[in-house]
C-alpha positions in Angstrom: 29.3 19.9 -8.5 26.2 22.0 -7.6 23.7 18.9 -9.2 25.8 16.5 -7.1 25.0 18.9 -3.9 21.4 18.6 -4.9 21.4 14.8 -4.9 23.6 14.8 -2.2 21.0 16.9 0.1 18.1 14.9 -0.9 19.9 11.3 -0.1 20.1 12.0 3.7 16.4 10.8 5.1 14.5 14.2 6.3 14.0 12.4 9.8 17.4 11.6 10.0 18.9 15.3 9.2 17.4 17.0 12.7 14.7 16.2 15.3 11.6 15.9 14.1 9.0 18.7 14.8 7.0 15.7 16.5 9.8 15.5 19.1 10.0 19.0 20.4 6.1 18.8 20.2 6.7 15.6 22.6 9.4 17.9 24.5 7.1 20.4 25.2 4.3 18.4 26.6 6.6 16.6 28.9 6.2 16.9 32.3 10.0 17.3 33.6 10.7 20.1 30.5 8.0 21.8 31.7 9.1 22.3 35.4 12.8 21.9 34.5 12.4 24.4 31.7 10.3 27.3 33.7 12.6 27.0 36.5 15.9 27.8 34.0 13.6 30.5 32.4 12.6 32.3 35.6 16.6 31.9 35.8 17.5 33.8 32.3 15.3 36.1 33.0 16.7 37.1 36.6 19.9 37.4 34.6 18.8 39.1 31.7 16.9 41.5 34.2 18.9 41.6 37.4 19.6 45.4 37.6 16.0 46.1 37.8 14.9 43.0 39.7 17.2 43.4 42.6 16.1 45.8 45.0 19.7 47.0 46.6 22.7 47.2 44.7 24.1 44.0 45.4 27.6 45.2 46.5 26.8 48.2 48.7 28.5 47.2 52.0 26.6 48.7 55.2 27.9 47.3 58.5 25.3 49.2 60.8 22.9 46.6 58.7 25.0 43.3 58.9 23.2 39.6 59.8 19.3 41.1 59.6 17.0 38.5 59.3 14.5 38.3 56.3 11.8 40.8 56.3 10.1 42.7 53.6 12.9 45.5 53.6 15.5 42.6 53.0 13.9 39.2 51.3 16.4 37.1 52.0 18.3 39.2 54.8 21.4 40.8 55.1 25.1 38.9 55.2 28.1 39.5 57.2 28.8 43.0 55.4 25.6 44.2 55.3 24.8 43.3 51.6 21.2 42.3 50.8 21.1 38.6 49.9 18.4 38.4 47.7 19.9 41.2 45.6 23.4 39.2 45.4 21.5 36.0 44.7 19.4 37.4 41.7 23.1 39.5 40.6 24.6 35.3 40.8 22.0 34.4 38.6 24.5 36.1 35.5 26.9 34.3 37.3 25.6 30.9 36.7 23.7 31.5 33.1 27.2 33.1 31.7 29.4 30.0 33.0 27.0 27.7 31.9 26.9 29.3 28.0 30.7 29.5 28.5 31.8 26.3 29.3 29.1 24.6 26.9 30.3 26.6 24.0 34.1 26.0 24.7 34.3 22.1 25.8 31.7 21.1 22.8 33.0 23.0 19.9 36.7 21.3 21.3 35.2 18.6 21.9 33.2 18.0 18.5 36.3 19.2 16.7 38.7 16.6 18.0 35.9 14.0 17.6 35.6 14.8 14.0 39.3 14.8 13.4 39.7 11.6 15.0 37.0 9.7 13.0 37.2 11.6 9.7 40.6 12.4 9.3 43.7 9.8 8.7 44.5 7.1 11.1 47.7 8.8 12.8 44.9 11.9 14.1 42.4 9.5 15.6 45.4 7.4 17.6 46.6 10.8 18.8 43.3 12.6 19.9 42.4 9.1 21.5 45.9 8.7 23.7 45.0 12.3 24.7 41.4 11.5 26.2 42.8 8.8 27.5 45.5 11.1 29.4 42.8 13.6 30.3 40.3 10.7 31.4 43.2 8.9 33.2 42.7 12.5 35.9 40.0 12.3 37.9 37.9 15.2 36.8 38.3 17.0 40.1 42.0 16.8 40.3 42.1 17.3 36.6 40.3 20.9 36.8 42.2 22.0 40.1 45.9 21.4 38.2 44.8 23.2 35.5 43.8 26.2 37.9 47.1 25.6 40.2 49.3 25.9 36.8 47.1 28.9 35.5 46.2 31.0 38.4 43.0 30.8 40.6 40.5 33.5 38.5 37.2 33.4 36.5 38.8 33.0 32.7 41.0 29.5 34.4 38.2 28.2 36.1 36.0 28.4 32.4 39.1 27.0 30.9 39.8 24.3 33.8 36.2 22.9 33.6 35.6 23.4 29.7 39.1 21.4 29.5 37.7 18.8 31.8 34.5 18.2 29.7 36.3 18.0 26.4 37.2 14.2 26.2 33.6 13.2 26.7 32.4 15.4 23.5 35.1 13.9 21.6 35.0 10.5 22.7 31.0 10.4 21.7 31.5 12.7 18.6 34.1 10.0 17.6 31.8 6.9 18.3 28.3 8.5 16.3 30.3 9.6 13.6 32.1 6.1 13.0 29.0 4.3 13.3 27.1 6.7 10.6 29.8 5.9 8.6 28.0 3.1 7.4 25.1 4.3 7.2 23.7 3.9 3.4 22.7 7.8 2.7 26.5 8.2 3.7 27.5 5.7 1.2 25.6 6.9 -1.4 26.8 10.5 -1.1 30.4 9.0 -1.5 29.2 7.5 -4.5 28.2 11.3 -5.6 31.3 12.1 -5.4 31.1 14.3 -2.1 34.0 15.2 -0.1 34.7 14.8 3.7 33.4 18.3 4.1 30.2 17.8 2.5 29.6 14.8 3.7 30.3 15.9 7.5 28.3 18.9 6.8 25.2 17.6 5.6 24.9 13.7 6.7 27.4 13.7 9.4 26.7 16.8 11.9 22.7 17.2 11.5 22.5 13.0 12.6 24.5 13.4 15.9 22.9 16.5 16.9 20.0 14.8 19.1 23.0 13.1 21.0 24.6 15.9 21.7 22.1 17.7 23.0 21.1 14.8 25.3 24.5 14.8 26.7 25.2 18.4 26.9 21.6 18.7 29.4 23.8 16.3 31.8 27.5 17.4 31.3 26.6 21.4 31.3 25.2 21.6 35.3 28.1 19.2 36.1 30.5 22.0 35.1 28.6 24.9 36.7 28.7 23.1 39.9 32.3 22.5 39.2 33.2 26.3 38.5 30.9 26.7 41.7 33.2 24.4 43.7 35.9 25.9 42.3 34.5 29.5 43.8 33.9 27.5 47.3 37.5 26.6 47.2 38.4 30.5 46.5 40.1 29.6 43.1 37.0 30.4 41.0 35.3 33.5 40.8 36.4 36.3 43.6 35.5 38.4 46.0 33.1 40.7 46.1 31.2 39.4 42.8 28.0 38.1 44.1 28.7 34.1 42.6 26.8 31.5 44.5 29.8 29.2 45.1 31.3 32.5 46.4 28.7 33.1 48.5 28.6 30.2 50.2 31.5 29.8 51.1 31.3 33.4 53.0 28.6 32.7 54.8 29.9 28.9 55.9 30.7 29.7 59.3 27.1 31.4 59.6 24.9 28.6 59.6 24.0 28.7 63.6 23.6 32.6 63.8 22.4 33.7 60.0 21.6 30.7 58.5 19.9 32.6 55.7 22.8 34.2 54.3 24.4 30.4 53.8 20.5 28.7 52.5 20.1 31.0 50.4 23.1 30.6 47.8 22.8 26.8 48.5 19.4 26.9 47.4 20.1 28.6 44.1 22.8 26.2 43.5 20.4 23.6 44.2 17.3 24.5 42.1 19.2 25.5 38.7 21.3 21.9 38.9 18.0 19.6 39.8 16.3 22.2 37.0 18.6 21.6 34.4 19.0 17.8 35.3 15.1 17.9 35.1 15.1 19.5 31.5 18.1 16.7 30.7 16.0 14.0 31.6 13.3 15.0 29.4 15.8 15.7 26.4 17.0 12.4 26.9 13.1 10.5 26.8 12.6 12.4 23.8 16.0 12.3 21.5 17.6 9.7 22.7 15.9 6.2 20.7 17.1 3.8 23.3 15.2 5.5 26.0 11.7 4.9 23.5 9.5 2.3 24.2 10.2 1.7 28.1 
């Protein structure tokens, strides 16, 4: 068995096992990854760093100090209860990086999973996992992610679970479709002739060949449900009160726009630069993994 996992690693093509070193080379001389990939960096490290990058303690409530305009005691002012702003904002930072990670790492290894079931395993699996995409896809992804929050309770953990839920059918649905068309690929067909089982065959042909895909369609899915969990906050079924969360934030501050228009801008702008960031890095994952976007 070992000599067969020999042969068996050197049939699949080395291009064809993980991006090439060419292509992150390519990925790091694009123009979009560049901007798109600074501005999610500066990002991490306001999260990583926040305790020591904020210059207030973004929860300290001080009335006397409510609705100040930005100056160089307060960056970004003050909101309704006195808090400094930029403090809170560079706090949401954790916020947004710890939603992101969580709702990536929950919806894709679902998602994957039930993908690999459905085209490796027998034939009554795959008509199962597909009826129930096509129950969770039959929702509008909205509507979907608020039942699952009415039926659970409005808190961070059910708006993770709500969104990762919502993203799972379009992980298993392409999963499903790059692993049936590798199927008959001829390094897959030789390793069955090798005498390699499902396992080894999903482990070592299977999972390295659809990773470029998947990390193309995670860049575009993952802001999608940050903004979601951010709406969800907006709505006041996501994160609460007092954690300094954008979404949260803004919706505090709505009613503020004509009298402190700052502490409203301010969370809206965040919001705004780590979505067209991430799109930006998405965009240039997608011109360099993805082969139909090569050559235009």
């Amino acid at each position: 068995m070992s000599t067969n996992a020999s042969l068996a690693a050197s049939v699949v093509p080395a291009a064809a096992r993980r991006p090439s070193r060419s292509a992150w080379t390519a990925l790091w001389r694009h123009r979009s990854a560049q901007v798109g990939g600074s501005l999610l960096l500066l990002i991490l490290l306001a999260a990583l760093f926040a305790p020591w990058l904020a210059p207030q303690d973004p929860l300290q409530v001080d009335t006397s100090m409510r609705l100040l305009a930005p100056s160089a005691a307060h960056w970004l002012g003050t909101d309704e209860l006195g808090r400094d702003v930029a403090s809170r904002i560079i706090h949401g930072a954790r916020w947004f990086v710890g939603i992101g990670i969580a709702t990536l790492l929950l919806s894709a290894s679902l998602g994957v999973a039930l993908g690999l079931i459905a085209a490796m395993g027998p034939r009554w699996a795959d008509l199962a996992i597909s009826a129930l995409n096509n129950v969770l896809l039959s929702f509008p992804y909205v509507l979907l992610v608020l039942a699952v929050v009415a039926i659970l309770g409005p808190n961070l953990v059910t708006a993770i679970l709500a969104v990762s839920i919502g993203g799972v059918p379009g992980y298993a649905r392409l999963v499903r479709g790059e692993v049936l068309r590798l199927r008959s690929a001829e390094y897959v067909e030789a390793l069955v002739a090798l005498g390699a089982n499902r396992w080894q065959i999903t482990r070592r042909a299977i999972l390295p060949n659809i990773s470029s895909p998947l990390i193309v369609y995670a860049s575009f899915v993952t802001p999608l449900s940050v903004l979601a969990a951010a709406s969800l906050s907006f709505l006041g079924l996501g994160v609460q009160p007092p954690a300094p969360e954008w979404g949260a934030m803004l919706v505090n501050a709505r009613n503020l726009l004509r009298t402190a228009w700052w502490a409203a801008c301010a969370p809206g702008l965040a919001i705004f630069i780590a979505i067209f960031s991430t799109n930006l890095l998405g965009n240039a994952l997608r011109d360099v993994f993805d082969p139909r976007s090569q050559g235009r």
